[in-house]
C-alpha positions in Angstrom: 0.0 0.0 0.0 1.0 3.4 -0.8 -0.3 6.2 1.1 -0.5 10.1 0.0 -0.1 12.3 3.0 -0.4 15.6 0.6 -2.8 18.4 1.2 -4.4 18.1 -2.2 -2.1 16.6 -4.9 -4.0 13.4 -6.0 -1.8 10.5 -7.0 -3.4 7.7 -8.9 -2.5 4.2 -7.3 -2.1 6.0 -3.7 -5.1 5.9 -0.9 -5.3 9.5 0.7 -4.2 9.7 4.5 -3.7 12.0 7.1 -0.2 11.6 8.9 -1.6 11.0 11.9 -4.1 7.8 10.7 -1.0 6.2 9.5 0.6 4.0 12.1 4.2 1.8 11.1 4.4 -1.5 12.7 8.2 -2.5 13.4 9.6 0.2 12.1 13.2 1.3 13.5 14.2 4.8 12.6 17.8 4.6 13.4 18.3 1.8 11.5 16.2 4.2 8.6 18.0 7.1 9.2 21.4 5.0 8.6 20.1 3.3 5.7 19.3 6.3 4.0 22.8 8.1 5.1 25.2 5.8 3.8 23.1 6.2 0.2 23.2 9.5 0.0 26.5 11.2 -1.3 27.4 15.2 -1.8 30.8 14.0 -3.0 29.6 16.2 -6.5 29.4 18.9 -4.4 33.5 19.0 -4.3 35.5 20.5 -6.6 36.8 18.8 -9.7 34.9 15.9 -8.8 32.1 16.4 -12.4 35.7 17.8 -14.2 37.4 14.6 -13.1 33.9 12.4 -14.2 33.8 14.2 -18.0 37.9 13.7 -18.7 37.6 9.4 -17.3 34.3 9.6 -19.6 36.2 11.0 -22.6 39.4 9.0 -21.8 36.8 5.7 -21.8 34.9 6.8 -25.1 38.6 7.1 -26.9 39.8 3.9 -25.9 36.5 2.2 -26.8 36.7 3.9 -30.5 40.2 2.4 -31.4 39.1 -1.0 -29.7 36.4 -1.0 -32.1 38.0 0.4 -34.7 41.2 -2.3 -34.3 38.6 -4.7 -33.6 35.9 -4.1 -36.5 38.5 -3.2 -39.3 39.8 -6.2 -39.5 39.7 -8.7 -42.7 36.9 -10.9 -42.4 36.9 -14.3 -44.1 33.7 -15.3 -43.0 30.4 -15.3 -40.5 32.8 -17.3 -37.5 34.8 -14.2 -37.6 32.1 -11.4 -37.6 30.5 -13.5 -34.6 34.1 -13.7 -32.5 34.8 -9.7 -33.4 30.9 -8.9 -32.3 31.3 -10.8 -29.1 35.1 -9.1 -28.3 32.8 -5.8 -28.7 29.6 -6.9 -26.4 32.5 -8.5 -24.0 34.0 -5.1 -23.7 31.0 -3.1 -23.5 30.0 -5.7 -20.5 33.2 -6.2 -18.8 35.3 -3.6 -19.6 33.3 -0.5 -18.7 33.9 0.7 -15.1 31.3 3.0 -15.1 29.3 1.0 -17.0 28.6 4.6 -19.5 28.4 2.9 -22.6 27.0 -0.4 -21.2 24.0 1.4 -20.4 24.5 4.4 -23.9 25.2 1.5 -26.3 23.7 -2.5 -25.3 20.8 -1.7 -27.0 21.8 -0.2 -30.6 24.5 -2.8 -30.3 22.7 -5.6 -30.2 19.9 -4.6 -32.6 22.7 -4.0 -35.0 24.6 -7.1 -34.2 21.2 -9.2 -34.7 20.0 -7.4 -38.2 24.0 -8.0 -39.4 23.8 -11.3 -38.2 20.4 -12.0 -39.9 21.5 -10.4 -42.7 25.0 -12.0 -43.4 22.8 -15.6 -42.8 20.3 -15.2 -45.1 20.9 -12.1 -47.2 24.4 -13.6 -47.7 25.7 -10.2 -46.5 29.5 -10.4 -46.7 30.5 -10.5 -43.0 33.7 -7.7 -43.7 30.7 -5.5 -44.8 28.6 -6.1 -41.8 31.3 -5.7 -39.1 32.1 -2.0 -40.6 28.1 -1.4 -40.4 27.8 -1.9 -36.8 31.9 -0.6 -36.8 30.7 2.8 -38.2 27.6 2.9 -35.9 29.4 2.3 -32.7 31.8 5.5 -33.9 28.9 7.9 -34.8 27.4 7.0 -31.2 30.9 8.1 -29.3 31.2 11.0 -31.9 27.4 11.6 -30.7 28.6 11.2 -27.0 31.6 13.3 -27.3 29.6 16.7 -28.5 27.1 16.3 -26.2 29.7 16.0 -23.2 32.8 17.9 -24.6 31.1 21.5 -24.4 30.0 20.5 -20.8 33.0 19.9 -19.9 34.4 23.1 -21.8 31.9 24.8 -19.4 32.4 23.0 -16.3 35.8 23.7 -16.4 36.1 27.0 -17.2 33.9 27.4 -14.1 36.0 25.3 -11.5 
């Protein structure tokens, strides 16, 4: 159940309450209070700390591009070696990513590209060299993407700090 103790804002899926009809069985504020202390963080507050987040994002997003670039510009003699270079990628975006950016920027695209190629080099008879610079050349206009969205923020930010 989820109550709404507001004056007047209705909220679908809530029952309306007054504060004082609401009574919590077993419940330890301390142990609240704690809970929600140790999850909450002002370490952004400090300075350098969003400079210091933008230059280890653009230091990430360049060593992604010349993985993929190393990784999806190389010859391809066939549909075993588009499926090895495709899971080096997914493996990187997966394991590789400490702040799990692009995990969370890229899975998607990725692997609707990496299915369609796939598909495509299967029963299309796509040449696998082909599709590997497809999804190659979409995974470098999504960090190109990236990069101008963060790069004048970080122009910004640190002009300001």
């Amino acid at each position: 159940k989820v109550y709404n103790t507001s004056d007047g804002a209705r909220i679908d899926g809530t029952l309306p309450a007054r504060l004082w009809d609401i009574s919590l069985r077993g419940f330890k504020k301390r142990e609240a209070l704690k809970l929600i202390r140790s999850d909450f963080s002002t370490k952004y507050t400090k300075e350098g700390y969003i400079k210091s987040k933008l230059e280890k994002l653009l230091e990430d997003a360049q060593k992604f591009e010349k993985f993929v670039e190393d990784t999806l510009s190389t010859k391809m003699e066939g549909r075993g070696d588009l499926m090895d270079a495709l899971n080096t990628v997914f493996a990187w975006i997966y394991n590789t990513d400490e702040t799990q950016t692009f995990k969370y920027m890229l899975r998607g695209g990725f692997m609707q590209m990496e299915h369609l190629c796939l598909f495509l080099s299967h029963q299309e008879g796509i040449l696998s060299e082909k599709c590997a610079h497809l999804i190659r050349d979409y995974l470098l206009q999504a960090l190109e993407k990236f990069r101008d969205l963060v790069e004048p923020f970080f122009v910004a930010k640190t002009q300001t700090l």
